[in-house]
C-alpha positions as a printed NumPy array, in Angstrom:
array([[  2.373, -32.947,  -6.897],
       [  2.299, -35.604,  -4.256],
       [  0.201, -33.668,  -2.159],
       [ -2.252, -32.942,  -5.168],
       [ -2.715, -36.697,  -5.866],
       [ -3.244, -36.703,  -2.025],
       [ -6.087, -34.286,  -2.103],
       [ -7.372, -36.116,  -5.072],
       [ -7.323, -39.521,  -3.27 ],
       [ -8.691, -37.635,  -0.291],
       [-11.876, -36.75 ,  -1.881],
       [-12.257, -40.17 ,  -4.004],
       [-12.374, -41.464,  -0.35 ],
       [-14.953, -38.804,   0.986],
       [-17.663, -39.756,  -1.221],
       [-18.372, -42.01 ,  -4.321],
       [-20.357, -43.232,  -7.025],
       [-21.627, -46.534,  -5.502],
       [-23.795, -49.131,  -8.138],
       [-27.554, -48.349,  -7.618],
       [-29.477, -48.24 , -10.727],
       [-33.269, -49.245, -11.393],
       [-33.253, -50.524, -14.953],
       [-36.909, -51.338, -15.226],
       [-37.639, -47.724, -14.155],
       [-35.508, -46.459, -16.353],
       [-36.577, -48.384, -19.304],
       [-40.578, -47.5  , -18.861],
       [-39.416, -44.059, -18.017],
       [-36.785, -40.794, -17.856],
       [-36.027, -41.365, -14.575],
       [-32.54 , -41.777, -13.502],
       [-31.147, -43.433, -10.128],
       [-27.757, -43.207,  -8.458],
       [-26.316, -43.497,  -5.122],
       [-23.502, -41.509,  -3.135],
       [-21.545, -43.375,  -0.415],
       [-19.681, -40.715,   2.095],
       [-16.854, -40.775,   3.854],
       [-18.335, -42.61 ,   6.901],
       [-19.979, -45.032,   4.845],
       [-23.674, -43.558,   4.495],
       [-25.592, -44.47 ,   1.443],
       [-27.494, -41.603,  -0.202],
       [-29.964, -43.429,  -2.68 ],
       [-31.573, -40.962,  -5.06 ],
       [-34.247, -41.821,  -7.75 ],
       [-34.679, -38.674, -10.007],
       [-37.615, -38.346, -11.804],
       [-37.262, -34.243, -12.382],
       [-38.679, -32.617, -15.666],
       [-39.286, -36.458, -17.156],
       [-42.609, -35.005, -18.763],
       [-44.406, -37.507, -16.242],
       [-48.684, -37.246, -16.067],
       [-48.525, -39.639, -13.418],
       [-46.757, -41.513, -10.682],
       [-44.426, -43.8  , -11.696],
       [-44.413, -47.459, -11.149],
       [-42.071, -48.163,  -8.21 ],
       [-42.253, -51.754,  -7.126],
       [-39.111, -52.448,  -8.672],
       [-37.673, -50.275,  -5.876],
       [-39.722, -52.044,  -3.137],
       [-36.578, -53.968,  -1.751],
       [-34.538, -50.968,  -2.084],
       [-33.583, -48.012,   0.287],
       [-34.428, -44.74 ,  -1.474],
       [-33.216, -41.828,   0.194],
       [-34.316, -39.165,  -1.954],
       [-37.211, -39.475,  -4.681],
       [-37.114, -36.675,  -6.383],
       [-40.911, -36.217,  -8.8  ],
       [-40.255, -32.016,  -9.767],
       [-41.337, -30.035, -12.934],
       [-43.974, -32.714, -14.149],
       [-47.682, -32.61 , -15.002],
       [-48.843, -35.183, -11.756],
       [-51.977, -34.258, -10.391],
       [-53.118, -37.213,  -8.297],
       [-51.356, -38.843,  -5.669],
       [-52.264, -42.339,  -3.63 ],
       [-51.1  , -44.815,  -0.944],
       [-49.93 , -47.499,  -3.938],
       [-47.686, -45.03 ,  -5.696],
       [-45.33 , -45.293,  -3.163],
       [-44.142, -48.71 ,  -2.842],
       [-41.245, -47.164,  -1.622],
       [-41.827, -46.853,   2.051],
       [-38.514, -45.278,   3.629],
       [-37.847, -42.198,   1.181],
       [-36.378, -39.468,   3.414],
       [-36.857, -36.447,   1.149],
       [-39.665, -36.346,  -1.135],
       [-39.795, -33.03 ,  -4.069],
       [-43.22 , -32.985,  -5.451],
       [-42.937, -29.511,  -6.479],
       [-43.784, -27.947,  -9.957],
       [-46.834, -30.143, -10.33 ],
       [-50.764, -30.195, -10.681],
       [-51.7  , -31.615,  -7.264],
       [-54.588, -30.227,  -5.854],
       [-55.154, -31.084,  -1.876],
       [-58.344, -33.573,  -2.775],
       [-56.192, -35.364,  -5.373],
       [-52.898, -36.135,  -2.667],
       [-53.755, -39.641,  -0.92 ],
       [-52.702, -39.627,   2.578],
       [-49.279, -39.344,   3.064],
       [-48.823, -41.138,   6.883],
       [-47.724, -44.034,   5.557],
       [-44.469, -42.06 ,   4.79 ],
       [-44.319, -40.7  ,   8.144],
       [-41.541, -43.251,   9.915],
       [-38.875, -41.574,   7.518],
       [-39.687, -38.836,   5.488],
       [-38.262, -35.636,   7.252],
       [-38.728, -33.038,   3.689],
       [-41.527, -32.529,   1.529],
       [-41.592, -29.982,  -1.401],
       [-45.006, -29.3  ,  -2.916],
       [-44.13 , -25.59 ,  -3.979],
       [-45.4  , -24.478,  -7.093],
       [-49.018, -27.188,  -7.029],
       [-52.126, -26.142,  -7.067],
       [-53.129, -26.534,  -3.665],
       [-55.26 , -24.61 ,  -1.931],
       [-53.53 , -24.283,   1.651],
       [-56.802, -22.726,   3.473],
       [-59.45 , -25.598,   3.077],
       [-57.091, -28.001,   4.818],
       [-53.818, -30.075,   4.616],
       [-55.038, -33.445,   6.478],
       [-52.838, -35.367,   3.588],
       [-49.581, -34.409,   5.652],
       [-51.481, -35.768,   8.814],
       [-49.006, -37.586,  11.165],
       [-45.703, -37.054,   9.522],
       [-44.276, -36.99 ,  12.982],
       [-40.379, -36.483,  12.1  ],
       [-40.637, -34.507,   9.249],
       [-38.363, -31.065,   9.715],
       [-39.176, -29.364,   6.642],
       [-42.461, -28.55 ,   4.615],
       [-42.057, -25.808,   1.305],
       [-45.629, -25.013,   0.499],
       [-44.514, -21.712,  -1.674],
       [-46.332, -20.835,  -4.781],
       [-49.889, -22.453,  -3.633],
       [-52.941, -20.606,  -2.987],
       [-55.031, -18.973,  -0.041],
       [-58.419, -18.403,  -1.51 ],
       [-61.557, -17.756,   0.708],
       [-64.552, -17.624,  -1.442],
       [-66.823, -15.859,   1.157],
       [-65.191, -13.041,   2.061],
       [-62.566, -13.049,  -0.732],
       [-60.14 , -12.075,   1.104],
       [-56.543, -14.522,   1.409],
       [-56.386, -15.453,   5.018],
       [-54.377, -17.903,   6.838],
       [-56.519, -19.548,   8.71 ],
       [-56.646, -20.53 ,  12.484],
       [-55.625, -23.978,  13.432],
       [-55.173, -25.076,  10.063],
       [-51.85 , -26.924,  11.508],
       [-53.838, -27.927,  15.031],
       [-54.409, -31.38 ,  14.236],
       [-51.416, -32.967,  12.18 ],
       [-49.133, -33.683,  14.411],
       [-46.357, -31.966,  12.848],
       [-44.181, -32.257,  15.986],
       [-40.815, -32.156,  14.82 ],
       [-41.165, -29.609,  11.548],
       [-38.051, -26.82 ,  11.886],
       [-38.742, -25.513,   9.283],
       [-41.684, -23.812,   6.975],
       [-42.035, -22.292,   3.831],
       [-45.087, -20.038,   2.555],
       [-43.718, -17.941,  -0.162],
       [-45.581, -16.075,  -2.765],
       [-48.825, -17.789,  -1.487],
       [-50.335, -14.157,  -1.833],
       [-51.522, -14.424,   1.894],
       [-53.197, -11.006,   3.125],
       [-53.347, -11.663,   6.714],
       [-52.983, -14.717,   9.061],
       [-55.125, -15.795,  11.593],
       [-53.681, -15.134,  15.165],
       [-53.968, -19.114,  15.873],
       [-52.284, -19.949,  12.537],
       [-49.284, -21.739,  13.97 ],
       [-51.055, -23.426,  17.427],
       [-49.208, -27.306,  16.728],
       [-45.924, -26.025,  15.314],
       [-43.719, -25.175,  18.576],
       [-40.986, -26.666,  17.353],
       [-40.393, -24.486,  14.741],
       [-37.153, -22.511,  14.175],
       [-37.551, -20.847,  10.472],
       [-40.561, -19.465,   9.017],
       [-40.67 , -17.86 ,   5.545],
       [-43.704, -15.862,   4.198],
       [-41.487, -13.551,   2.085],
       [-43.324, -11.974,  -0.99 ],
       [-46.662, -12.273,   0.265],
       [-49.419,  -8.938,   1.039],
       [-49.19 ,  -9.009,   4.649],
       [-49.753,  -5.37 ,   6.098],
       [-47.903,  -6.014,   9.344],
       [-45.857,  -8.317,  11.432],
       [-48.53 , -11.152,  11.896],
       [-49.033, -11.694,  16.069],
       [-49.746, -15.727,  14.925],
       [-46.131, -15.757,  15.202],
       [-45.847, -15.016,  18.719],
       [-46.67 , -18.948,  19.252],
       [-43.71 , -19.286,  17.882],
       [-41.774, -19.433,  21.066],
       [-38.5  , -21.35 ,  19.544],
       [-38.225, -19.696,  16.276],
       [-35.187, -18.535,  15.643],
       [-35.687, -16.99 ,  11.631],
       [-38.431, -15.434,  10.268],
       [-38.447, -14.063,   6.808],
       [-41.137, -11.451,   6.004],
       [-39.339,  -9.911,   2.612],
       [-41.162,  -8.893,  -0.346],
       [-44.391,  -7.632,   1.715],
       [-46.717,  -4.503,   2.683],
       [-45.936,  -3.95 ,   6.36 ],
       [-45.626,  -0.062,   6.848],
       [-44.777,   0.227,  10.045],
       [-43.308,  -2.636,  13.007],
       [-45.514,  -1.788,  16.294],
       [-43.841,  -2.22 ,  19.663],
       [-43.524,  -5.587,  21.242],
       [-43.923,  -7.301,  17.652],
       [-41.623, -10.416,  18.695],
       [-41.753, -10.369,  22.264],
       [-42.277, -13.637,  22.743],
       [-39.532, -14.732,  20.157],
       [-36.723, -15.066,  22.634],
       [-34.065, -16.981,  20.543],
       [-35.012, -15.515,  17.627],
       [-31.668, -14.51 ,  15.732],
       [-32.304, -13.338,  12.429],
       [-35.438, -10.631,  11.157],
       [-35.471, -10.263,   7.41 ],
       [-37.537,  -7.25 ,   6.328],
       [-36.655,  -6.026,   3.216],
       [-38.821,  -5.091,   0.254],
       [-41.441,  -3.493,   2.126],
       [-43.073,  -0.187,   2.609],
       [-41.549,   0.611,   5.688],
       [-41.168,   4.   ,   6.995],
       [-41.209,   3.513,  10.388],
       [-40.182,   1.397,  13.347],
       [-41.489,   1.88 ,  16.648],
       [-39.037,   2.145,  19.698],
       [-40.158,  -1.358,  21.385],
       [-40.3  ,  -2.968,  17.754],
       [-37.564,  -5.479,  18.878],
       [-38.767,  -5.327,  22.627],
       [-37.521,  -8.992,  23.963],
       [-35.239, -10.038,  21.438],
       [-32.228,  -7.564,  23.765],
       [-30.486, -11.209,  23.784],
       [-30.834, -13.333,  21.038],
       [-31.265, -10.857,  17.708],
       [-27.746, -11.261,  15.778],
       [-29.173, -10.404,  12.05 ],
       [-31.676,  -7.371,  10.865],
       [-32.301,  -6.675,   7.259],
       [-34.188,  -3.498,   6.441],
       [-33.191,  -2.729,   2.983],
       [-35.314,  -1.56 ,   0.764],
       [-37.481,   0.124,   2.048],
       [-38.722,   4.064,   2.728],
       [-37.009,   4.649,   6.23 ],
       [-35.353,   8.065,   6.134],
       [-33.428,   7.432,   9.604],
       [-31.759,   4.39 ,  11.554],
       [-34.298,   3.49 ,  13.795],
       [-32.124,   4.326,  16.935],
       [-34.731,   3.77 ,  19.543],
       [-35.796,   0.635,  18.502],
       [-31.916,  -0.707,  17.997],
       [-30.333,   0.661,  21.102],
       [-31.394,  -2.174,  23.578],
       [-29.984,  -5.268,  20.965],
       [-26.923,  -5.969,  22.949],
       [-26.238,  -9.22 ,  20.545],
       [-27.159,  -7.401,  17.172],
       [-23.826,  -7.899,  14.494],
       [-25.247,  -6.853,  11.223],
       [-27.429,  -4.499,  10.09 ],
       [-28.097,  -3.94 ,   6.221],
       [-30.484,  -0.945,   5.951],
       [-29.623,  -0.484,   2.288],
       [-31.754,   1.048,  -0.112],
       [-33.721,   3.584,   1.943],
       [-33.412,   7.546,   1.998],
       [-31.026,   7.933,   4.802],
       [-29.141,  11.155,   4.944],
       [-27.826,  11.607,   7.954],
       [-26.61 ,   9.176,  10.827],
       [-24.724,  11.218,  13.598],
       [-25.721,   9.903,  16.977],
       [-27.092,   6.861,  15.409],
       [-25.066,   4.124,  16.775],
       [-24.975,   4.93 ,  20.335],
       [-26.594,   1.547,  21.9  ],
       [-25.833,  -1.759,  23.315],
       [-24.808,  -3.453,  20.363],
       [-21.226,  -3.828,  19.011],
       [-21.847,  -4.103,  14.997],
       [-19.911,  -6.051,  12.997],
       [-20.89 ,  -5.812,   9.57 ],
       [-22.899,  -2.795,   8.52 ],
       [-24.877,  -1.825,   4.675],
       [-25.42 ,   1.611,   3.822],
       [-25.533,   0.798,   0.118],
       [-27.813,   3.162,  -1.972],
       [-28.712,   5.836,   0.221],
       [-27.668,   9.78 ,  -0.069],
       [-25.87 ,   9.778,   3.09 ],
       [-24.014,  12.777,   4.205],
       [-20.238,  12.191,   6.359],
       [-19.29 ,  14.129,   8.696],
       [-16.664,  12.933,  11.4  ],
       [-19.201,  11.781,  14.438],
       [-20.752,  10.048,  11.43 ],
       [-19.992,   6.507,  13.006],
       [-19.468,   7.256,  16.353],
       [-20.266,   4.212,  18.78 ],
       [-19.343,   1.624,  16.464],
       [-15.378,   2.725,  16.575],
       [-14.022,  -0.644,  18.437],
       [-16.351,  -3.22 ,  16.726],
       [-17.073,  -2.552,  13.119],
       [-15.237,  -4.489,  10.715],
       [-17.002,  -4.272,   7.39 ],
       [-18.851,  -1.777,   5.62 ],
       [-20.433,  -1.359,   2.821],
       [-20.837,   2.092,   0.938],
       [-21.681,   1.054,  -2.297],
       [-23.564,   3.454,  -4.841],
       [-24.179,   6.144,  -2.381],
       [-23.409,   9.702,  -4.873],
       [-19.887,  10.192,  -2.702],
       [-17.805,  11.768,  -4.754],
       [-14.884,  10.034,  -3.027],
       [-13.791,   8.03 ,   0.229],
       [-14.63 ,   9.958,   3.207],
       [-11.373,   9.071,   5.339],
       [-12.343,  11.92 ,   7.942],
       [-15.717,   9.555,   8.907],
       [-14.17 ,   6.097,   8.624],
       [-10.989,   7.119,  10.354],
       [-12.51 ,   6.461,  14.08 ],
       [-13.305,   3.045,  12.86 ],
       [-10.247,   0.799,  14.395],
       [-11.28 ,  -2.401,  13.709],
       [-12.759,  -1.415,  10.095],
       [-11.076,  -3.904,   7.294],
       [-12.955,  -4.505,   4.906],
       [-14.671,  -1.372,   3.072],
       [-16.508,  -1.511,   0.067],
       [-17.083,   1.624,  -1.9  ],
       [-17.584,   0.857,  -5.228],
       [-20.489,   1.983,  -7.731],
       [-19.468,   5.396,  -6.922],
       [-18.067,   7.547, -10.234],
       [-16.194,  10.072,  -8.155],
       [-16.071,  13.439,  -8.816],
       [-12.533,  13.365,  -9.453],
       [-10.931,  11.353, -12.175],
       [ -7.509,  11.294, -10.226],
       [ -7.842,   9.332,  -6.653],
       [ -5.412,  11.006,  -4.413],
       [ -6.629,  10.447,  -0.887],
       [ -4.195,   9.85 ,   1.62 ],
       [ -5.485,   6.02 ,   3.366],
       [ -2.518,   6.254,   5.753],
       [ -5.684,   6.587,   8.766],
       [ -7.309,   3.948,   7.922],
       [ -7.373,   0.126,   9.093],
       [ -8.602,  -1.213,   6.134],
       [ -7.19 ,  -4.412,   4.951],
       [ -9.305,  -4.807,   1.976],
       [-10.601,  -1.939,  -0.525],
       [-13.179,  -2.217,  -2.983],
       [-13.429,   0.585,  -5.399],
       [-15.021,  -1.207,  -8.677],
       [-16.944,   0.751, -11.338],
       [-15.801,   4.301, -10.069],
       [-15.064,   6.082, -13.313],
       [-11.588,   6.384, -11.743],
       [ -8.816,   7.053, -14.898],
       [ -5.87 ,   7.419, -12.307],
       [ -4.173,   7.132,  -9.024],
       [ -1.973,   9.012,  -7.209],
       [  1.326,   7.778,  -6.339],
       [  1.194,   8.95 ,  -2.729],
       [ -2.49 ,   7.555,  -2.662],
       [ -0.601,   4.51 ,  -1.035],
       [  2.525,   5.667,  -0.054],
       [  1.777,   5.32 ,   3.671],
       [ -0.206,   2.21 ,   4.136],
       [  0.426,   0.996,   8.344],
       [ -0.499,  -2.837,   6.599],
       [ -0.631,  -4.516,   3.404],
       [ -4.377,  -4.433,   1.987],
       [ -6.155,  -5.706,  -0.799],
       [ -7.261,  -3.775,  -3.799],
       [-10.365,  -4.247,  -5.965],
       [-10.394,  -1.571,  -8.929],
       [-12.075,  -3.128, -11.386],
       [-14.362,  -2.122, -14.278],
       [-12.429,   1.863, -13.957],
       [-10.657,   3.728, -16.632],
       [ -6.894,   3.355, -15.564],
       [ -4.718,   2.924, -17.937],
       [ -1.728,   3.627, -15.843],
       [ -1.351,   1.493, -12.631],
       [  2.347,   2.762, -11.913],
       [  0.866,   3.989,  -8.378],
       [  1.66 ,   0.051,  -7.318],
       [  5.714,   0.581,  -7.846],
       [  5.232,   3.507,  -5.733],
       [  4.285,   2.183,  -3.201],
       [  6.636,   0.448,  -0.167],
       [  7.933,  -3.066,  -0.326],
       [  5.065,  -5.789,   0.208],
       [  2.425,  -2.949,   0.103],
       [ -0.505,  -4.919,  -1.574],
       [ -1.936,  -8.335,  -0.759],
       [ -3.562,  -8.304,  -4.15 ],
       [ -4.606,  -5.635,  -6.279],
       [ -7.418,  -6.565,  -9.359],
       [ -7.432,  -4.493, -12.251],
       [ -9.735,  -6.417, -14.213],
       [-11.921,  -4.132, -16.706],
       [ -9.072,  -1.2  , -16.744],
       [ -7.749,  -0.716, -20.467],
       [ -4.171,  -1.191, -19.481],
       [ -1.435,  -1.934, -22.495],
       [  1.065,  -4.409, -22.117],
       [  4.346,  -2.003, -21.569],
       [  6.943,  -2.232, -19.671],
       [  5.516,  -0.535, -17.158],
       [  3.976,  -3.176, -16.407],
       [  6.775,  -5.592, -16.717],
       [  8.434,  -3.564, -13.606],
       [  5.257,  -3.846, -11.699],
       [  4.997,  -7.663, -12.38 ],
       [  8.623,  -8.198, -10.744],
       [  8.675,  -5.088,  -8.596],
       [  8.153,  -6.878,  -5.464],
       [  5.202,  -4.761,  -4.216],
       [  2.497,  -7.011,  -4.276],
       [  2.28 , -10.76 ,  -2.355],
       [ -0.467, -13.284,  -1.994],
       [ -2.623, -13.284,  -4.738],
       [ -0.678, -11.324,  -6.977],
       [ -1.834,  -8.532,  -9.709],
       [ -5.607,  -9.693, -11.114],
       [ -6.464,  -8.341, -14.621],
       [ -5.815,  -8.507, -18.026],
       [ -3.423,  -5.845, -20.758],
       [ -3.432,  -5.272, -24.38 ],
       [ -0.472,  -6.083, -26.873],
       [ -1.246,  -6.415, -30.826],
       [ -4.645,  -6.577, -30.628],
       [ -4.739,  -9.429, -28.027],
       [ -5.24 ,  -9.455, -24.907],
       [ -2.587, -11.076, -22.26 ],
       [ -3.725, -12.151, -18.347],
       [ -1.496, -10.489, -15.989],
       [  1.411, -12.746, -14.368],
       [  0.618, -15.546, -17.423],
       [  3.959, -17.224, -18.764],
       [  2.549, -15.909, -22.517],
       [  2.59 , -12.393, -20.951],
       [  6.   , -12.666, -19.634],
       [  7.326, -14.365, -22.828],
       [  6.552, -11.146, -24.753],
       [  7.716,  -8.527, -22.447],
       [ 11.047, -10.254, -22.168],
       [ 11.326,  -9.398, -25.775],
       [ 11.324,  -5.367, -25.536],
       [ 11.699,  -4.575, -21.916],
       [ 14.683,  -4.876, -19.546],
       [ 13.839,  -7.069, -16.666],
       [ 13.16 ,  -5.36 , -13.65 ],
       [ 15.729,  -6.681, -10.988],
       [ 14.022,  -7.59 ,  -7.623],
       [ 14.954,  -6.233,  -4.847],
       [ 12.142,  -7.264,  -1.784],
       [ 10.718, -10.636,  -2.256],
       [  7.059, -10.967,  -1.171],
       [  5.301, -14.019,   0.149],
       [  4.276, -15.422,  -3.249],
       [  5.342, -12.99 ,  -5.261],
       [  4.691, -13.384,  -8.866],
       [  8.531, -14.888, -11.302],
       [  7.713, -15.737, -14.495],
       [ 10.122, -18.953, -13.695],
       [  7.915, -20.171, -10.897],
       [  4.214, -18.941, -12.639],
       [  3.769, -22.794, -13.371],
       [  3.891, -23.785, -10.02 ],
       [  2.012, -21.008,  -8.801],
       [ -0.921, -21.695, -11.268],
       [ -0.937, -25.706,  -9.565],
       [ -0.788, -23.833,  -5.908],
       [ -3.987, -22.199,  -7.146],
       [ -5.334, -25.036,  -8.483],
       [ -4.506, -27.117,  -5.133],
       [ -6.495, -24.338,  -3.442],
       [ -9.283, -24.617,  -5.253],
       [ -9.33 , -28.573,  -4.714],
       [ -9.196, -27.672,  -0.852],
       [-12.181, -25.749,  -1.171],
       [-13.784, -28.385,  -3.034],
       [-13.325, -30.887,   0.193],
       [-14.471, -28.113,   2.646],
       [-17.572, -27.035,   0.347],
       [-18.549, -31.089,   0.207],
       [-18.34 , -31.405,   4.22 ],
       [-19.981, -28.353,   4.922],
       [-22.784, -29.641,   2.976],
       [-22.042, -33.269,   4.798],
       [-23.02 , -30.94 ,   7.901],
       [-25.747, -29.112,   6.43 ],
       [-27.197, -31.777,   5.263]])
């Protein structure tokens, strides 16, 4: 408990609700303005004007004295934008998005420029091609979302990004750039001439046909996002000039083919390829070999078969997606990737169960998910004894039971996920050895409250997070390890006498002060998720 209120002061510390209000906005409007104060003192001044109904800019010079951080103007009907609307001169981040602005009715925006580092003016009515002087000379601004505007070229009717449409502004510090669903058909090769500084592009779910070469200008990018398009094929040398680049998203396209030098110059910096998706009926072997740095691969999605051989390259994958494709195991299936793979996903493939003569090279393998299955067989019997895995996910498998020597030979405790099956017998768990399980969750399983289930609540076998799920008694239904649940058992079953003791193994005389553990926990990850945003920020 004194460690709770701890936490608790601990975060009242790390950031509060500080007095900042604008009363005369907030009486001639629907705006609303608060202020955070972190840990270290900074102010965050925010003036929220979201969804307020607003045809027009707001009177600010109330505000004139005051620091706004963020002014946020979203999901109104403003169409027209000028110098004296902003008598707030040091706003940071600016949201404009969801609006009526067209680019002759936004007033020069430079006057903006000594603070403002992120604009939002998705979803306006701007169209992108005939120019975008109003942003002119925001020199330190890292972030610009233009998604949801238009590309419309009258004369040839065709949706081109121009050439040196960002020449001239001076964007010199933008990171970051956002063109989604702008229904762009092709980009001019000289697109992006005045953006070098920029590390993320995204032109996901637009009609490009191929990998645009505008973004070879792009020598410090290090994300590009091109989901959601057309492109066929990726053509050799494609990023070759995109030497840090880390990250290639490529799903939702029509891909069915990846040349050999696709990735030709990324060999040291490419971490991240998505390819899901798509109509690839191999792993593009040629083209991957040479990624030394490559970690994951998701390639979901496609009409793989067969990947023998495929993995024999540089790389050392860490994470790999096979979801949705009718692959076919045999036991070179994931050869090369035996002392570096560590999670794998085999979800909704038409296996009809695991295939433990394939995964068994896999040393490092611990987390495998193979759910969305419906095996074959009703009765899961497969001896996991081979296996590394520390963590199994077999959700939504049609499974209605379990062998008890399914897990009678486990080298290490693992994790469980059977959710959403037909089990209504779990006595595989008291089967098992001593401290077999780290968790296993039954959730979705139409399991009765017996006494069955009373000796696998206090049988010892299962530490950590304890048995997940829920049982039926009398027509209600009972959460596994809950003091209620134990109440009732203790009424028609003999209590099971322990005779291993787990690491946080569940007692119905210690449940309480489990439940505030948990609850502990999750205040934890509340103070980690706040300073990871702190960082992100």
């Amino acid at each position: 408990m004194i460690l709770l209120h701890f936490v608790a002061a601990s975060l009242v510390f790390l950031f509060t609700q500080a007095v900042f209000r604008c009363p005369v906005l907030e009486k001639q409007t629907s705006c609303t303005c608060h202020e955070i104060v972190w840990w270290n003192n900074e102010r965050i001044s925010i003036v929220n004007c979201s969804f307020t109904n607003l045809k027009m800019m707001p009177n600010l010079s109330s505000l004139s004295k005051q620091n706004v951080t963020r002014l946020l103007l979203n999901g109104n009907d403003i169409s027209t934008l000028s110098i004296s609307d902003f008598d707030v001169w040091n706003i940071m981040e600016l949201d404009l998005s969801t609006n009526k602005l067209q680019a002759e009715g936004i007033g020069t925006l430079s006057h903006l420029a000594g603070e403002l580092t992120k604009l939002n003016l998705a979803r306006n009515r701007i169209t992108i091609n005939e120019g975008l002087m109003f942003i002119k000379n925001l020199s330190i601004l890292t972030e610009l979302i233009l998604d949801s505007n238009m590309i419309l070229n009258y004369q040839t009717y065709s949706q081109i990004l121009p050439n040196d449409i960002f020449r001239e502004l001076r964007l010199h510090s933008l990171r970051k750039l956002s063109l989604r669903s702008c229904s762009i058909t092709a980009i001019g090769p000289r697109a992006f001439i005045g953006l070098g500084s920029l590390r993320e592009l995204d032109l996901t779910y637009n009609y490009l046909e191929k990998v645009p070469s505008a973004i070879l200008q792009l020598q410090n990018m290090q994300r590009i996002f091109l989901g959601g398009n057309d492109i066929i094929t990726v053509d050799a040398n494609s990023f070759v000039t995109l030497v840090h680049l880390e990250e290639i998203i490529l799903n939702y396209n029509e891909l069915s083919s990846i040349e050999a030098g696709a990735f030709a110059g990324l060999e040291g910096s490419l971490k991240e390829l998505e390819l899901s998706s798509n109509y690839l009926s191999q792993i593009p072997t040629a083209a991957l070999r040479p990624l030394r740095k490559l970690l994951f691969l998701r390639i979901s999605k496609n009409n793989i078969r067969t990947i023998e051989h495929a993995f024999h390259g540089e790389y050392a994958l860490n994470m790999l997606e096979l979801d949705s494709n009718p692959l076919e195991f045999s036991a070179d299936t994931f050869q090369g990737l035996e002392h570096s793979l560590e999670t794998l996903f085999l979800r909704d493939i038409g296996v009809s169960g695991i295939p433990v003569a394939a995964l068994s090279p896999l040393k490092m393998l611990s987390y495998l998910d193979i759910s969305h299955n419906h095996f074959s067989s009703k009765t899961f019997d497969s001896d996991l004894s081979v296996l590394s895995v520390q963590t199994l996910v077999m959700s939504n498998n049609s499974l209605q039971n379990i062998s008890s020597s399914a897990f009678s030979r486990l080298r290490n405790p693992i994790g469980l996920d059977l959710d959403n099956n037909n089990l209504s017998d779990i006595s595989f768990i008291v089967s098992a050895p001593s401290c077999s399980f780290r968790y296993v969750d039954v959730s979705g399983n139409p399991l009765e409250c017996d006494c069955k289930i009373e000796e696998i609540l206090h049988s010892g076998t299962i530490f950590g997070m304890g048995l997940t799920g829920s049982c039926w008694l009398n027509n209600t239904v009972y959460e596994l390890g809950s003091t209620k649940l134990a109440a009732q058992l203790n009424t028609f079953c003999n209590r099971t006498e322990r005779n291993v003791r787990c690491p946080g193994t569940f007692d119905s005389n210690s449940s309480i002060q489990s439940n505030s553990g948990l609850s502990l926990i999750n205040v934890w990850l509340l103070l980690v998720c706040i300073l990871l945003q702190k960082c992100w920020k």
